[in-house]
VEXDREN-50735 format. One record per residue (C-alpha): x, y, z; residue in three letters. Coordinates in steps of 0.2 Angstrom, whole numbers, m for minus. Example, Ala and Ser with C-alpha at 12.3 -4.5 7.8 and 13.67 -1.06 7.14 Angstrom:
<recs>
    px    py    pz code
    62   m22    39  Ala
    68    m5    36  Ser
</recs>
This chain:
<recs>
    px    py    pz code
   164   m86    80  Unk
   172   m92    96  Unk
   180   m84   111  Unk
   198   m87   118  Unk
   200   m78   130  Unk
   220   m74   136  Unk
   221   m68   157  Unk
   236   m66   167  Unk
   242   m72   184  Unk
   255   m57   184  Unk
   270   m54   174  Unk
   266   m69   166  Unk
   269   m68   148  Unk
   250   m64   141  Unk
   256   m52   130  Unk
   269   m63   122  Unk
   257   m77   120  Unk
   245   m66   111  Unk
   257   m59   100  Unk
   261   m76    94  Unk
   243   m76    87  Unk
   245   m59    77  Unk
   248   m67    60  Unk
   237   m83    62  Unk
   223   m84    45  Unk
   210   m91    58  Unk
   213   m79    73  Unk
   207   m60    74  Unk
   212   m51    87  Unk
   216   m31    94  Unk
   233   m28    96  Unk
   234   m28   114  Unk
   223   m28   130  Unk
   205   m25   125  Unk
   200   m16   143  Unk
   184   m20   149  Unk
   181    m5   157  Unk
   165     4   165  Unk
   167    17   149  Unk
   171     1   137  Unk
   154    m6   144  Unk
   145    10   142  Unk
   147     9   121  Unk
   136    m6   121  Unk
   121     5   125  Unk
   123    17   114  Unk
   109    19    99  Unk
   118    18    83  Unk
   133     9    74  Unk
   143    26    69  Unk
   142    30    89  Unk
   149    15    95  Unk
   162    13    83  Unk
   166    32    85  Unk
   170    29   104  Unk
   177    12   102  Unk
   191    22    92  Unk
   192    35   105  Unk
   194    25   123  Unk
   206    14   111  Unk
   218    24   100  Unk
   233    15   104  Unk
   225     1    92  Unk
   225    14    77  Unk
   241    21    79  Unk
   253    10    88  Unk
   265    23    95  Unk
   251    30   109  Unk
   254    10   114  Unk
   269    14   126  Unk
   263     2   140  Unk
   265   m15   128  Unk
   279    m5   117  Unk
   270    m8   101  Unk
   279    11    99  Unk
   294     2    96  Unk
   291   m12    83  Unk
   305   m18    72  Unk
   323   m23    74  Unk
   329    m6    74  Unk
   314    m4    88  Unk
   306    11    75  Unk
   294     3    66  Unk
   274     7    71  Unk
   258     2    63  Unk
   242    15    57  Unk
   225     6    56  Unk
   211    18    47  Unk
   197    24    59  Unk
   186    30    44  Unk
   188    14    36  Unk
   185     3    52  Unk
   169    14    55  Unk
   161     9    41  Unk
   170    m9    41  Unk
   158    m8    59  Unk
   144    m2    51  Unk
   142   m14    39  Unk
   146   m27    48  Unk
   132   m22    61  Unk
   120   m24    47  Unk
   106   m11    54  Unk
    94   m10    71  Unk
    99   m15    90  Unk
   110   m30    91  Unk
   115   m41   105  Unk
   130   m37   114  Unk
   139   m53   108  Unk
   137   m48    93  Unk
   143   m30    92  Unk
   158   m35   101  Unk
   160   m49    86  Unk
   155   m34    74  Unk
   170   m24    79  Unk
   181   m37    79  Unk
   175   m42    61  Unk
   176   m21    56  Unk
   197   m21    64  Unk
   202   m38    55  Unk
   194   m31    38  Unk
   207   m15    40  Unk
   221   m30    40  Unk
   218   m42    29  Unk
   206   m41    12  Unk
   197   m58    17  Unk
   191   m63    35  Unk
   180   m80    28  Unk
   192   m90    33  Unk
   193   m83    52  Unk
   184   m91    66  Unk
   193   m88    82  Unk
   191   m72    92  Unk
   206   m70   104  Unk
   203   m57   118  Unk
   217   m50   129  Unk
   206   m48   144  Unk
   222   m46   155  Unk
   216   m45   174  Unk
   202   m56   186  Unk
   191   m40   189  Unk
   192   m34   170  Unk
   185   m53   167  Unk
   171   m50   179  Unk
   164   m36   168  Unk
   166   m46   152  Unk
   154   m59   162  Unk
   143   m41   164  Unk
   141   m39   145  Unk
   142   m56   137  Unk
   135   m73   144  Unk
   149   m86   144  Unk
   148   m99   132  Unk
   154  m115   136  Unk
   162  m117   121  Unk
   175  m100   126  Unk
   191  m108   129  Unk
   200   m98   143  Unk
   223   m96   142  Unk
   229   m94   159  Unk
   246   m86   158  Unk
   255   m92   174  Unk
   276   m90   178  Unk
   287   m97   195  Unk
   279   m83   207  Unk
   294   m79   216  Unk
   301   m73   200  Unk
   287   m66   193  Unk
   286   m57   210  Unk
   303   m49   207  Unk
   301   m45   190  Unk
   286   m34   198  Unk
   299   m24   210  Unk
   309   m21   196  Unk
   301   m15   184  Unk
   287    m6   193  Unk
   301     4   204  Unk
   308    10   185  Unk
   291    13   176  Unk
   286    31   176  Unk
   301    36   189  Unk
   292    21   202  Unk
   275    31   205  Unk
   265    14   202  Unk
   279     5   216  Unk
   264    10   230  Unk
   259    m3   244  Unk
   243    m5   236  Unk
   250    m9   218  Unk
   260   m24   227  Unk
   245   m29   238  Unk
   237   m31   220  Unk
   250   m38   212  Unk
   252   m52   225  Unk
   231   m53   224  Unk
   234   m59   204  Unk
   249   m70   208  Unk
   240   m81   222  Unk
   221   m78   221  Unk
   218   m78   203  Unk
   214   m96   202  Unk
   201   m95   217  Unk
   193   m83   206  Unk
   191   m92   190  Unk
   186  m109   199  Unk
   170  m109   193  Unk
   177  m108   174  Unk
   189  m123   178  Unk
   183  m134   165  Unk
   185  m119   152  Unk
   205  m115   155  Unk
   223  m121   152  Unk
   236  m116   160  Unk
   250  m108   151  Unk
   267  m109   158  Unk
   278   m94   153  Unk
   294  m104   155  Unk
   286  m118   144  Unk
   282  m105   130  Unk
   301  m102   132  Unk
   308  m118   133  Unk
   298  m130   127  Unk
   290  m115   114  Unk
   283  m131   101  Unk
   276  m143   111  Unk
   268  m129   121  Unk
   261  m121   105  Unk
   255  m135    98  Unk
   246  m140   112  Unk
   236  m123   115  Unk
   232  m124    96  Unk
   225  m142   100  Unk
   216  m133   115  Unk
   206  m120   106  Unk
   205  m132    89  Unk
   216  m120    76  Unk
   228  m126    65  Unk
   246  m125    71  Unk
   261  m120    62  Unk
   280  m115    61  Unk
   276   m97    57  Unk
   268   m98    77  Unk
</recs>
């Protein structure tokens, strides 16, 4: 299977161009940022299927009920904004250890394996999937993927992008309302204004591998836009997008 991987250049509409991805028959995918952080990492070493599929559900249990997801408001699905989804831990444990069929595997493919174990929970066939789309989110959370897998050059990278002085704003906004402005700090906008203007000097040695995505293209010109990212990471497009 293949890598897409989704980053961010701040505010930029990653999550909405994942979720457009949710019900694709060649995509799977977590529902949400799959953190590549130093206890994520840690799993990898662990000595048997169960342990790892254990403590995947436990440093992620926003994927298996959807109402610990407050950050992305998957808490408030629906038109009426009440709806939330349950995935089965027990059943993706043992989707995970049959899909790690048995002794140490690479880590490429464990983290394909508990991909494979989630999409099972959804949908009853998974033949026909061939795309994994991570939501890898930030520059440095990037860096630690590059730590546990080796990049393949066929990994296609989607660079959400938005007019920086807006997406700048948006930050101050909405950072000075999220939990009562405690994240509105000088250092959380020296890092905000890091992802807005450094993030391409980051990546520049995975140029070949990206496209930039344009939040007020996904908006305005949503088809084309579509169409041309499906074209990009070679999956069939289609209204339902």
């Amino acid at each position: 299977m293949r890598f897409v991987i989704i980053m961010c250049g701040g505010r930029s509409g990653s999550d909405l161009l994942q979720s457009l991805f949710d019900s694709h028959r060649e995509v799977i995918q977590f529902p949400g940022i799959l953190k590549f952080s130093e206890d994520f990492l840690k799993i990898f070493n662990l000595d048997s299927p169960k342990k790892i599929a254990i403590n995947f559900c436990n440093l992620n249990p926003h994927f298996f009920n959807s109402r610990l997801n407050l950050q992305e408001r998957h808490n408030k699905l629906g038109n009426k904004k009440n709806s939330f989804y349950l995935i089965d831990k027990s059943v993706f444990i043992k989707n995970f250890i049959k899909f790690y069929k048995g002794g140490k595997q690479s880590n490429l493919n464990t983290l394909v394996a508990l991909h494979k174990a989630y999409g099972q929970c959804i949908s009853k066939s998974i033949k026909k999937k061939k795309i994994i789309v991570l939501h890898i989110h930030l520059v440095e959370l990037f860096e630690n993927y590059l730590r546990l897998i080796k990049f393949d050059k066929k990994t296609k990278i989607l660079l959400t992008f938005r007019d920086p002085m807006a997406s700048l704003s948006s930050a101050i906004r909405n950072y000075s309302k999220y939990k009562k402005g405690k994240i509105l700090t000088p250092r959380g906008l020296y890092d905000n204004f890091e992802i807005h203007f450094n993030t391409f000097h980051s990546l520049k040695n995975f140029k070949n591998y990206i496209r930039v995505v344009k939040l007020e293209d996904l908006h305005k010109r949503s088809k084309k836009t579509l169409k041309n990212i499906c074209n990009y990471i070679k999956i069939q497009y289609s209204n339902t997008l």
